[in-house]
N, C-alpha and C positions, 0 to 999 in steps of 0.2 A: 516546648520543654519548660519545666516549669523553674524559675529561677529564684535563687535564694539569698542568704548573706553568708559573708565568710566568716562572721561571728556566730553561725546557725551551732557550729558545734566546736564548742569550745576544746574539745580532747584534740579535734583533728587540727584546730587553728592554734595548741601549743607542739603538735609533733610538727607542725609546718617552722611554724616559728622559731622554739626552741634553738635550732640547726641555724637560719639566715639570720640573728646577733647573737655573736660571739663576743665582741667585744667591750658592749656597751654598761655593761654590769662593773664592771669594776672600774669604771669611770666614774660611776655615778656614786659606786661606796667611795671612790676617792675624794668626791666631792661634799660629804655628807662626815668626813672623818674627825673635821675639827668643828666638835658639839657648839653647834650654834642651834640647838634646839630639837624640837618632834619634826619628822619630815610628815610630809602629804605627796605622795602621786596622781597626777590626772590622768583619767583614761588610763586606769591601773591594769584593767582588764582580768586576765588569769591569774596575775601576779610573778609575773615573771623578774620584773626589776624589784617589788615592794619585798618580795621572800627575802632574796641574797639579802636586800641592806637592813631586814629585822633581824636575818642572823649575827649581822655585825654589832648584836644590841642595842641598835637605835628604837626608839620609839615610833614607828611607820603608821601611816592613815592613808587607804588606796579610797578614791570613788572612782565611779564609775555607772554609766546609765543602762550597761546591759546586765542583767540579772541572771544569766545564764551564765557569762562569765565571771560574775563575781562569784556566784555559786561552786566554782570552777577553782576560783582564785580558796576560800574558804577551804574545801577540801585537801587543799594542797595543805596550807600553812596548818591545817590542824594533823596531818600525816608527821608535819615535822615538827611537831608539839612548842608552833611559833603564834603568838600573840597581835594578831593587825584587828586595825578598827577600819572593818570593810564598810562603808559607805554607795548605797543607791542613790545617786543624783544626775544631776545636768550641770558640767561644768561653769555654761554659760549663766547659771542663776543657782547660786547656794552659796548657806550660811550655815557657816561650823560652831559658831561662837567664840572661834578662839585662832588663836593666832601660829606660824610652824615658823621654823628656823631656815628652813629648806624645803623649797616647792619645784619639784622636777615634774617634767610634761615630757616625755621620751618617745621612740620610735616612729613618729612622724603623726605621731594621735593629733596637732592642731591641725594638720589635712583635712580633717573632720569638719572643721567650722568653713562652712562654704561662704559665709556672707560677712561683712563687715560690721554689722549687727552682732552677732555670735561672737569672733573677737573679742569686740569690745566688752562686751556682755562677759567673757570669761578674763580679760586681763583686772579687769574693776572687780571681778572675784578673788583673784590673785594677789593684788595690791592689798585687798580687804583682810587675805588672811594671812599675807607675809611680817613679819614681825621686822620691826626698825633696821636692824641689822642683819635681816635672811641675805637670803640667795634665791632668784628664779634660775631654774636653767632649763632649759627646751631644746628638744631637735628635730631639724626639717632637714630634708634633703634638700640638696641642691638643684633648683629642676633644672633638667636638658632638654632644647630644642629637637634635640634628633629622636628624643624620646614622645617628644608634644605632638610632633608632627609625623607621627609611624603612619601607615596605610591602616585605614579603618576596620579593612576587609579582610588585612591578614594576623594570623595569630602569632602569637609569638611566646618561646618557653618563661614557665616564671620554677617553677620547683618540680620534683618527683620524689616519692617516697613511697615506703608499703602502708598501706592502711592500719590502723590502730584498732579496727575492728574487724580486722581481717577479712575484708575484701580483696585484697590482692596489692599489687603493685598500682600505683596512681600516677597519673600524669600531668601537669597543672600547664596549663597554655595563657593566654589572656588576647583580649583583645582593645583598643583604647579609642574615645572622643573626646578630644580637647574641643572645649568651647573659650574660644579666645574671649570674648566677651565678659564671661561669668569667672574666667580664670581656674574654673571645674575641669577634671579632667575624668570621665566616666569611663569605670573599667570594667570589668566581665571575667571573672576566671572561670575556666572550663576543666572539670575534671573526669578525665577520661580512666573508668576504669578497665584494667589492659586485660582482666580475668574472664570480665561478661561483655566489655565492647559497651558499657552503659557508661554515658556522660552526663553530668550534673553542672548545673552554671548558678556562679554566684556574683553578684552584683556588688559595688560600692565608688564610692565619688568620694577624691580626691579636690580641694584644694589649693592652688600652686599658688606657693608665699615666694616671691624673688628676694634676692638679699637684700637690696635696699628699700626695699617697701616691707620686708619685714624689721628693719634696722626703726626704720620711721614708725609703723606701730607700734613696736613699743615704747620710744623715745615719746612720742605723744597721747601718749597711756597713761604716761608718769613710771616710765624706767630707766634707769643710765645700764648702760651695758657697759661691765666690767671688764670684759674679756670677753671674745668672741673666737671658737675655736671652728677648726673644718673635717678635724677625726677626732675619734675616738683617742687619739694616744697625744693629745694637746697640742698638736700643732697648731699654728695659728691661722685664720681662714684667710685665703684667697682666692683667684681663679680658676683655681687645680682641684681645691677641695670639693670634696665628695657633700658632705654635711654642713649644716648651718647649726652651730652650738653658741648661740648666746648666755651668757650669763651674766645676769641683772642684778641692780637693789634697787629699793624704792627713792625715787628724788625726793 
């Protein structure tokens, strides 16, 4: 069977999405409310957070290195006659020429950077384009053991919805390998459609940042973390929290 990515189609990867954050969007306007500048989005994708907080009238810059979805992201904001400066790049190496007030990294897009290279490679991007008094803010999940260590062979539910291009009813399952070593965690969605009995599989690797080894890169980045949250509704992080929400300034 032939395998793909979950970013293959952008329409289908925001009716997935769309639905599993709810919350996260008006956190991030809350964070962005006392003008301390132009914001930038990493890993903006469709534009799912950069839309809401250009409607708030801020000045928004999403990049992003898939082209599919920025294409995706473009269609949307000009449907709502909203004004963003969509960027094609690689987080890990670009130069804007200029500096944002507010640099958010949302829904767990540094998962992405598998290597300590990449990291590094994208915080010294960061640093480069936060202005003296920004704000970074970023969020990881919090990874779970019970979740690293599932059985490899069996599947397990991630979403279901009807297709967008009406295929029918969809199933989404996944399967996971954790390599302890590399700290990757390689996933597999399967999408079974319920109409034809056709399944589709799509691939992507994960990441896993622990709290305090993410605490530490960025403290040896060159960031003080300001506040470090564990939801969305600003509680503060512990051993309970769901999420890892740092929020930085440059030392």
């Amino acid at each position: 069977m032939q395998e793909g990515s979950i970013y293959d189609d952008p329409v289908v990867y925001d009716h997935i999405h769309d639905t599993a954050w709810l919350n996260d969007i008006q956190f991030y306007i809350e964070q962005v409310k006392k003008d301390r500048g132009p914001v930038l989005e990493l890993g903006c994708g469709t534009g799912r957070v950069s839309i809401p907080i250009a409607e708030q009238r801020h000045c928004v810059t999403g990049i992003d290195i898939d082209k599919r979805m920025l294409n995706r992201a473009r269609e949307k904001a000009e449907e709502k006659h909203i004004d963003i400066d969509w960027i094609l790049g690689d987080i890990r190496n670009f130069d804007l020429g200029r500096q944002f007030g507010t640099i958010i990294y949302p829904a767990n897009s540094i998962a992405h950077l598998l290597d300590i290279d990449s990291i590094e490679g994208c915080l010294a991007c960061i640093r480069k384009h936060l202005s003296e008094n920004g704000l970074f803010i970023l969020h990881m999940f919090t990874p779970g053991l019970k979740i690293l260590s599932r059985d490899h062979d069996k599947r397990y539910p991630v979403s279901e919805y009807d297709d967008p291009h009406g295929r029918g009813h969809v199933v989404v399952t996944e399967t996971t390998i954790y390599d302890n070593a590399r700290q990757v965690n390689d996933v597999k969605w399967y999408y079974l459609y319920e109409q034809t009995g056709e399944e589709e599989i799509k691939k992507f690797s994960m990441r896993i940042y622990y709290p305090q080894e993410l605490d530490a890169l960025l403290r040896y980045n060159g960031f003080e973390i300001v506040a470090k949250y564990g939801a969305f509704d600003g509680r503060p992080y512990d051993s309970s929290s769901p999420f890892q929400i740092p929020v930085c300034k440059k030392k």
